[in-house]
N, C-alpha and C positions, 0 to 999 in steps of 0.2 A: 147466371150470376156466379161470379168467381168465389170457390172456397178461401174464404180470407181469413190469417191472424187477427183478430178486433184489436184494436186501440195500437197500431203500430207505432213499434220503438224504433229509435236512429239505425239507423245500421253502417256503422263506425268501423265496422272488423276490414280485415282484412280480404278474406277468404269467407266468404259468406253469402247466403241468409242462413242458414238452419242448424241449431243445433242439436245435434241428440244428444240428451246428456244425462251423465252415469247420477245416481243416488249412491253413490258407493267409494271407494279408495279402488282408482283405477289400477294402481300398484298389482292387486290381487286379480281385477280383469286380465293383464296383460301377465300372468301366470304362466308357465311352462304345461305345455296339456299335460294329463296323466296319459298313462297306457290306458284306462280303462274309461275314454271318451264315450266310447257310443253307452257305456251303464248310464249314464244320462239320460237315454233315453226309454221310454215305456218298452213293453215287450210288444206293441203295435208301431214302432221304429216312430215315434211323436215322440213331440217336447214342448215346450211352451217359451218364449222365449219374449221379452218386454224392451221397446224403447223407446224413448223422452224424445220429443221434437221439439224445440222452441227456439222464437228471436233470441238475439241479444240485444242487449241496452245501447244505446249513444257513451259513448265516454269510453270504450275499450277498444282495442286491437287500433288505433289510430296510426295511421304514418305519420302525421304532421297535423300539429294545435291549430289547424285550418277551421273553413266554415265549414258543415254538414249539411248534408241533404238525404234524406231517406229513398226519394225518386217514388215513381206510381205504384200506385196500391197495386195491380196485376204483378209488379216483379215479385213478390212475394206470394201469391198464390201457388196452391200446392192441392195439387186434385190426385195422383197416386204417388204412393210409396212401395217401391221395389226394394226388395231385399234380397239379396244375393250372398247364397254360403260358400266360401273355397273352403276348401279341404286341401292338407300336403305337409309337408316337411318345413316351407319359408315361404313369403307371401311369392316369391319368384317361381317358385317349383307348383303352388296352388291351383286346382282345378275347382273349375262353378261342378259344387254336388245340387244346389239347391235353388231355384231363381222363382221367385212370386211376387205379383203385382197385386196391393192392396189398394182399391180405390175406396177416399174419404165421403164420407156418405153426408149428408146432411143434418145434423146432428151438432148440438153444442156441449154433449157431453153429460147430458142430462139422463141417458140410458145405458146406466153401468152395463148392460146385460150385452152390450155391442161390441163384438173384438175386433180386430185389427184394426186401423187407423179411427183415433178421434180427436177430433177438432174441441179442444177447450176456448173457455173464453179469459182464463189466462194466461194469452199466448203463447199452446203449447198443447201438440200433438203427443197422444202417445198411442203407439204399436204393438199392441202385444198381439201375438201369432202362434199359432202352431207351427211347428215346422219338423220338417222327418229326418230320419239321420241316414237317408237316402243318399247315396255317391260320397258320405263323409266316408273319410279312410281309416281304420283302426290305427290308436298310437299316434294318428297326426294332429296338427293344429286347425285349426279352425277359424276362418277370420272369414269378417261382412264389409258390403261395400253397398253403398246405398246410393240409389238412384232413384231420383224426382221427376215427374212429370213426363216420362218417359211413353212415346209415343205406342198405341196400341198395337202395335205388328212388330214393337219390336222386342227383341227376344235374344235371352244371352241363352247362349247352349252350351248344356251342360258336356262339362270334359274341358273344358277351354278354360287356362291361363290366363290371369287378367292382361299379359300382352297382345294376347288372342283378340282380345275383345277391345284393346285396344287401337286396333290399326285402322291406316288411313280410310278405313270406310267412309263413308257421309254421315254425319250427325248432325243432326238439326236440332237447331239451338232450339226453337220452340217447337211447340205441340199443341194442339187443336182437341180441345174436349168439349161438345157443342159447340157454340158457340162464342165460348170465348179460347183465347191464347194464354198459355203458359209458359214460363218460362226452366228448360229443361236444368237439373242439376246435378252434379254426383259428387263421390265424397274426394274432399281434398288432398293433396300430397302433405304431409309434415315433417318439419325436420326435428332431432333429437336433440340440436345445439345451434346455436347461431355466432359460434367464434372461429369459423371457418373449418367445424371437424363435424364428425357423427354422420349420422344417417339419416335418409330420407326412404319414410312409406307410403302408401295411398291407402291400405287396406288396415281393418282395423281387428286385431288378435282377440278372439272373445277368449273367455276363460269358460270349461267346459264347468265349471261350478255356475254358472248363471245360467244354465241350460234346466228347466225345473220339470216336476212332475206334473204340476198345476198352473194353472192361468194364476190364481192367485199370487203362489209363490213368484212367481213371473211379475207380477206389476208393482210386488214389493224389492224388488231387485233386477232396475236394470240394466239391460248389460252392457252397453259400451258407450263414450262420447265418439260424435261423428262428426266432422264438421262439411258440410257440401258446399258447393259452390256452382253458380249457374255458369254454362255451355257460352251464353251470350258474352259481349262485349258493346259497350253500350257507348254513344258517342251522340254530343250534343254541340250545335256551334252559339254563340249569342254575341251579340254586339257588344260591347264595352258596359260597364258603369256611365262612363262619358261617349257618346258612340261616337263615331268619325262622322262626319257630314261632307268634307271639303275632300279632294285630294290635296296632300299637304304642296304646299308651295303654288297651287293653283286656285285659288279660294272661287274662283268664276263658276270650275266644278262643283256642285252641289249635291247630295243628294239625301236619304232617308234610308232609315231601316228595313223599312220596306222593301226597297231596292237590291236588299239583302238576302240570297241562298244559296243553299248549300247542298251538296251531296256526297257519301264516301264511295271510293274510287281504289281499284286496286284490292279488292280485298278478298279472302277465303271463299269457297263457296260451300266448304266441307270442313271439319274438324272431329275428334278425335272423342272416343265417349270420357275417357276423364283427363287430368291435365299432366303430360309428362316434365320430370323436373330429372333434372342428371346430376349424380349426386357430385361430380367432377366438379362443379360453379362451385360447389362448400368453400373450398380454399380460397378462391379470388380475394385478393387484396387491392383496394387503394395505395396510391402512394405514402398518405401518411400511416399505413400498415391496420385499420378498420375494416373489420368486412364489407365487402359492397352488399348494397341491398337486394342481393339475391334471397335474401335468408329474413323476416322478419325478424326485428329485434325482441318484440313484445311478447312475453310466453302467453300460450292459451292458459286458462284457470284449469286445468286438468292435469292428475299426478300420474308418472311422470312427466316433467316439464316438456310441451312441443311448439314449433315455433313455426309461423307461414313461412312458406317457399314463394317468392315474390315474382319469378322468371318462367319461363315454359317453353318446350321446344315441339312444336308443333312438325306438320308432316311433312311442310314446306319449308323446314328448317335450312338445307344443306344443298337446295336446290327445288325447282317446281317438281319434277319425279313423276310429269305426266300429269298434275291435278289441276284443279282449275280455277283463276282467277278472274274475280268479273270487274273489269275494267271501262270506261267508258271513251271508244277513242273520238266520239261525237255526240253532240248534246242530244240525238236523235231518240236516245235510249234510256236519256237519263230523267228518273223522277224529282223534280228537286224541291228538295224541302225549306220551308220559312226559319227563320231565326227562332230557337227555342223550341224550336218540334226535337224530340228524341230519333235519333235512329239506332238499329242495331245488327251485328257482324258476328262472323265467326272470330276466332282469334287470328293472331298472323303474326311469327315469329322468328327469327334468322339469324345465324352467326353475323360476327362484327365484319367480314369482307364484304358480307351481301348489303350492307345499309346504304342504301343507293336507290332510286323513286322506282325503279321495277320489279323491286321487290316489297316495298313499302307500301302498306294502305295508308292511303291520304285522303283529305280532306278536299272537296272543291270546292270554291266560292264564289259563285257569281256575282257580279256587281253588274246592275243596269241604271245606264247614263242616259242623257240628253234627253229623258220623258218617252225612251223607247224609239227614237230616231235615231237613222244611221250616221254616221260619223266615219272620218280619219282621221289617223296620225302621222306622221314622219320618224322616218333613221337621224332625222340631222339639226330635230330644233332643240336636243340638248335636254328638253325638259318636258312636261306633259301640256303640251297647248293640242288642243281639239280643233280638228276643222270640219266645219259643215260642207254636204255634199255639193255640188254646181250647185247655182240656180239658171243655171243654162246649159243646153246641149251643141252638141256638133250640128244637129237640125236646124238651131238658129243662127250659126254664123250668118253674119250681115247687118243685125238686127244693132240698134244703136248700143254703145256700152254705156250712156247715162240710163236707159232703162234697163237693160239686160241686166249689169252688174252694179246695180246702186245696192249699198249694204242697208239692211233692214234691222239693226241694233234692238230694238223690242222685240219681234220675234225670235232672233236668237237666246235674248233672257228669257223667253218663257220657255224653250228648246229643255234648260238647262234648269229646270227644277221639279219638284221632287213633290207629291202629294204630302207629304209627311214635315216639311218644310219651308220656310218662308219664299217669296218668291224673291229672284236674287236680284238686284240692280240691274239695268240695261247696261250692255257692255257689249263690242265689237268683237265678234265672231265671226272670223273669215271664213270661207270658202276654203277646199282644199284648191281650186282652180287657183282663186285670187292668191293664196300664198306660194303657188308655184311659180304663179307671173313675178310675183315680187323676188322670190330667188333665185328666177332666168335673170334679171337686171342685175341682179348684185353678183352672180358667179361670173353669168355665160356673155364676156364682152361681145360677141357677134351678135347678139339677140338685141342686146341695149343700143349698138348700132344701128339696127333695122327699125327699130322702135324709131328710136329720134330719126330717122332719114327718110322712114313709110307712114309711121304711125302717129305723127306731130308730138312724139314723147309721151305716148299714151298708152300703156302696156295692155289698156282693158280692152286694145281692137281686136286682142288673143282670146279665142276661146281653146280648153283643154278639156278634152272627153277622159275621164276616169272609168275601167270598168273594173267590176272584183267577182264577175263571176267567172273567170277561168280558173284563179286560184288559192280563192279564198277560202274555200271548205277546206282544205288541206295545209296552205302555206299563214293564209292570216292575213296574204298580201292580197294589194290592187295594182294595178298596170295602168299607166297611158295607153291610150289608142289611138288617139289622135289629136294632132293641137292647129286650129285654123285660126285665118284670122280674115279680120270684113273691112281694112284697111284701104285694101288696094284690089284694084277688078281681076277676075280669073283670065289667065293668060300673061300680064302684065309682067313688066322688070321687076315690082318689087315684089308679088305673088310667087314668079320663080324663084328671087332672091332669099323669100320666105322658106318654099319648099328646101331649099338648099341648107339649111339651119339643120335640118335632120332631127330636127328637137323630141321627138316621142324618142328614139334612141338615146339621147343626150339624158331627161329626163331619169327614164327607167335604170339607165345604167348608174346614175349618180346617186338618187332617192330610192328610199325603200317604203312604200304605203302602204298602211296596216289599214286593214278597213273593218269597221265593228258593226253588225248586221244587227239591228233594234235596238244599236246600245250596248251589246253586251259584252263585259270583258270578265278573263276568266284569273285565279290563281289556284296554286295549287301549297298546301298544306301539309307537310309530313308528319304523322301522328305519333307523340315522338312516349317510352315510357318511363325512362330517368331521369333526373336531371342534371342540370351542368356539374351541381357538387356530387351526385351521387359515381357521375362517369368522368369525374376528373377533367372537365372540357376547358379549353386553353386554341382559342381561336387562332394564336398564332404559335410555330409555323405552318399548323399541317393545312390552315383557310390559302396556302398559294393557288391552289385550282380546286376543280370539282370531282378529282377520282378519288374511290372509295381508298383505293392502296395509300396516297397521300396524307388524307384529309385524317384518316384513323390508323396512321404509320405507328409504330413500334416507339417507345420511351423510355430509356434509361434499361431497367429489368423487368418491364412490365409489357407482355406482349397485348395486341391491338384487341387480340381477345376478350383477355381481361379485363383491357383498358377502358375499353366503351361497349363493350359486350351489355347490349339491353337498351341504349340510349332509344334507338329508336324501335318499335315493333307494338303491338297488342298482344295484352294479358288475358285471358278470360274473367268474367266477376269484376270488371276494373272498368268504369265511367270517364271515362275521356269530354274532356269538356272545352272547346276553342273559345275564345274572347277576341273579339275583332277588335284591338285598338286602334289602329290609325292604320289609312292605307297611303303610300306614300308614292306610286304612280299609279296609273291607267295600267290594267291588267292586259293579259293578253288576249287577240278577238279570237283565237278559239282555246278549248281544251288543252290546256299545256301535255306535249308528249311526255310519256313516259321512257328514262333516258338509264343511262348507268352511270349517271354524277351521282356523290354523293347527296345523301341527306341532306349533311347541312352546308349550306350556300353561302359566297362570299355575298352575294346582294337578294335582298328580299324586297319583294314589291308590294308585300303586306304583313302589318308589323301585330302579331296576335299572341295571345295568353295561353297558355296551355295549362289544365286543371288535369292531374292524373289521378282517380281516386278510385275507391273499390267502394262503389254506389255511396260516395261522399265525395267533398269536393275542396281543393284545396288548389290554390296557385301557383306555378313552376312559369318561370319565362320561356318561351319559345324562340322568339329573334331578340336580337338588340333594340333597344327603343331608339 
């Protein structure tokens, strides 16, 4: 059973769940140390040292007066608390003197006599510890970084720099304690101002006055606000308010929610133990000269004033650098999840050149059609018409074309709907055969000659063989193979006449056939984290093609950096949330490659909502409607 906060409150912040938080005027925590740090401690190098754990409320640290959502009770579980001492000169120069994992015991807080972590039932842990003044440095400062849910092997070592402990190693977002999953955390970066100046920390400066003689003194003062934030990145797809049913302009198309799944594609397999923020982004301006939202606006309730750092530069920032992304170039691999299931990611983050689908975690979505039968389409009918497979092979040429090729308009309707939805009108659903017979007539004069001179004007004495397994797992396409016909006897004037049409070449070389295997077509989704007002976006002129240099070129005195720096990528602690509004063609039949166009696209073949929140939820448009 998961140790859980009772009665959970919203969780509205930005950079959150956990707070620890001072009883005191932080003013005097964040104090200049004296010389004479370690007399804090007993002549047994101990000390006693207390801190607050607790949610916050609903109604604070908000981006946007959107809706809320707290999300599952496990993201908030909290089974150990590490606490980790630097010692040094600046949180830069700091080495770990001290690193200890408290695990929370089961216990509601009913047995004062129990120290280090407890679990109240007014949502809120508190820490109080012993801790030694082991590897602290004489004269230096002293600052804590607190980590949650941190897996049992793992181990910060002492003497290391929190850059140390920073680097690209593997961190897994969660963690395994029996039975159940955690969700890992550690303490935030802050800034000191949010109008483009000041500084940004991660670690937090105790003041060697809250270092006590006693446990007592200790739980009556303590000693610092922290705010942590979870490793994860959490990402959810769901179909509209209104869901789509139809493909738009083809109502024949039908289908359900159901029909509906997703997977993320392209993403981290590793990240970084806390979140790095460069205090360079401070200055960025928009055009009309407001900070971009690199920097929350909203101060923490903590003196002095601090404010979230909303951006992050991860290890694949500036390039992959060797590390690894899992990607799926086939459905072979991929788990796919229903509408409204959570998933979740490491972060994934990159300067404004790289915002282009190979470096971008995306969303996948599959859409399954025609009741999980196979289908094609065409390069050349302009618009999304579906064609069902033959219902004749090249084994049957001869065979009469009033039974061979008579259309069966009821079975096609039932082809074409959806468990979840009404069944749709009976309606004519050609054949990929039959609609190629019809566009040998209306292109290829030589054909419609042989027709009327062999075939009594009968186009259906043709039969065409489609096949898609040479290069359909890679290309999406299908090929003619053969096109006979049962008109005229083998050997004959018009049988040679026939052969001489060359038509499987004429065909292939003019059409292109997508073939879709059970139905399924795919799109693909960029996970985008600003939005249009926050990164200045102006679809024209840089939407003339799809390269990154283009599309995020340079304007006026604002370089592309600036400009759109953040639009697209993942935060850590930030709920991404897709809404399927309307889809407006047939996707593609297989996994859309990953390419070095940009992000965002002159056409989109599915038109969806994107909710960017920090385990809240709030709506930002994604394409055009």
């Amino acid at each position: 059973m998961h140790k859980t906060i009772t009665s959970l409150l919203y969780a509205a912040i930005m950079m959150l769940p956990l707070l620890l938080t001072a009883c005191h005027n932080d003013d005097v925590s964040r104090e200049e140390a004296p010389v004479d740090i370690l007399s804090r401690f007993g002549t047994d190098g101990k000390a006693w040292m207390c801190v607050n754990v607790k949610l916050p409320g609903r109604g604070a640290y908000t981006r946007a007066a959107d809706s809320f959502d707290d999300g599952a009770t496990a993201e908030y579980a909290v089974e150990t608390v590490t606490l980790v001492l630097l010692s040094g000169s600046s949180e830069a120069d700091a080495t770990v003197a001290t690193s200890t994992t408290y695990t929370l015991p089961d216990n509601d807080g009913q047995d004062p006599t129990i120290t280090g972590p407890v679990m109240h039932a007014d949502n809120q842990v508190t820490c109080t510890v012993q801790v030694s003044s082991e590897g602290i440095i004489a004269n230096s400062r002293v600052y804590l970084l607190v980590l949650l849910n941190q897996a049992a092997n793992y181990s910060v070592t002492t003497g290391k720099k929190l850059s140390d402990l920073n680097t690209t190693s593997t961190t897994a977002i969660t963690t395994t304690f029996g039975d159940d999953t955690y969700y890992t955390m550690a303490t935030a970066p802050l800034a000191d101002a949010c109008d483009g100046t000041g500084t940004v920390s991660t670690l937090n400066l105790l003041s060697p006055s809250f270092f006590f003689h006693t446990q007592q003194e200790a739980e009556s003062n303590p000693a610092a606000t922290v705010y942590v934030e979870r490793s994860a990145v959490k990402v959810t797809v769901k179909a509209a308010e209104t869901p789509p049913t139809t493909i738009l302009g083809n109502p024949n198309i039908i289908f359900g929610t159901t029909d509906l799944a997703y997977a993320i594609d392209n993403y981290n397999t590793n990240t970084t133990l806390v979140r790095r923020f460069n205090s360079d982004w401070l200055p960025y301006r928009s055009a009309n000269g407001k900070p971009l939202r690199f920097v929350e606006t909203t101060p923490l309730p903590t003196l002095p004033a601090r404010y979230r750092t909303y951006w992050a530069q991860d290890q694949n920032y500036t390039g992959n650098s060797g590390l690894t992304y899992k990607t799926h170039a086939q459905r072979d691999d991929i788990v796919w999840k229903n509408m409204n299931v959570n998933s979740y990611c490491a972060e994934n983050t990159f300067d404004a050149v790289r915002q282009q689908d190979d470096c971008t975690t995306s969303i996948l979505v599959r859409l399954q059609l025609n009741n999980g039968g196979d289908f094609f389409t065409t390069s050349v009918t302009g618009s999304d018409i579906v064609y069902l497979p033959p219902r004749n092979t090249v084994s049957e040429e001869g065979t009469s074309a009033s039974s061979s090729f008579s259309r069966t308009a009821g079975n096609a309707s039932e082809r074409f709907s959806s468990s979840t939805t009404t069944r749709s009108p009976a309606f004519n659903a050609r054949t990929i055969d039959e609609y190629l017979r019809t566009w040998l007539m209306q292109v290829n004069p030589n054909f419609r000659s042989w027709v009327n001179t062999y075939a009594a004007g009968e186009p259906n004495h043709v039969s065409i063989a489609v096949d898609a397994a040479t290069d359909w797992v890679t290309t999406g396409k299908a090929t003619v193979k053969k096109v006979a016909q049962s008109a005229q006897a083998a050997n004959s004037t018009g049988a040679a006449a026939f052969d001489a049409l060359g038509l499987v070449n004429y065909i292939n070389t003019n059409i292109i056939l997508y073939y879709y295997n059970n139905g399924f077509c795919y799109y693909r989704v960029p996970l985008r984290h600003f939005t249009d007002a926050e990164t200045e976006w102006q679809s024209t002129p840089q939407m003339t093609n799809n390269s990154t240099a283009q599309t995020y070129q340079a304007d006026g005195d604002y370089t592309a950096d600036k400009r759109y720096l953040g639009r697209y990528g993942l935060v850590r602690n930030n709920w991404y949330t897709v809404s399927i509004r309307t889809i407006t063609h047939v996707g593609s039949p297989i996994i859309p490659a990953l390419t070095q166009n940009a992000d965002d696209r002159v056409e989109q073949l599915l038109n969806a909502t994107l909710s960017i929140a920090s385990w809240t939820s709030h709506d930002t448009p994604l394409t055009n409607p």
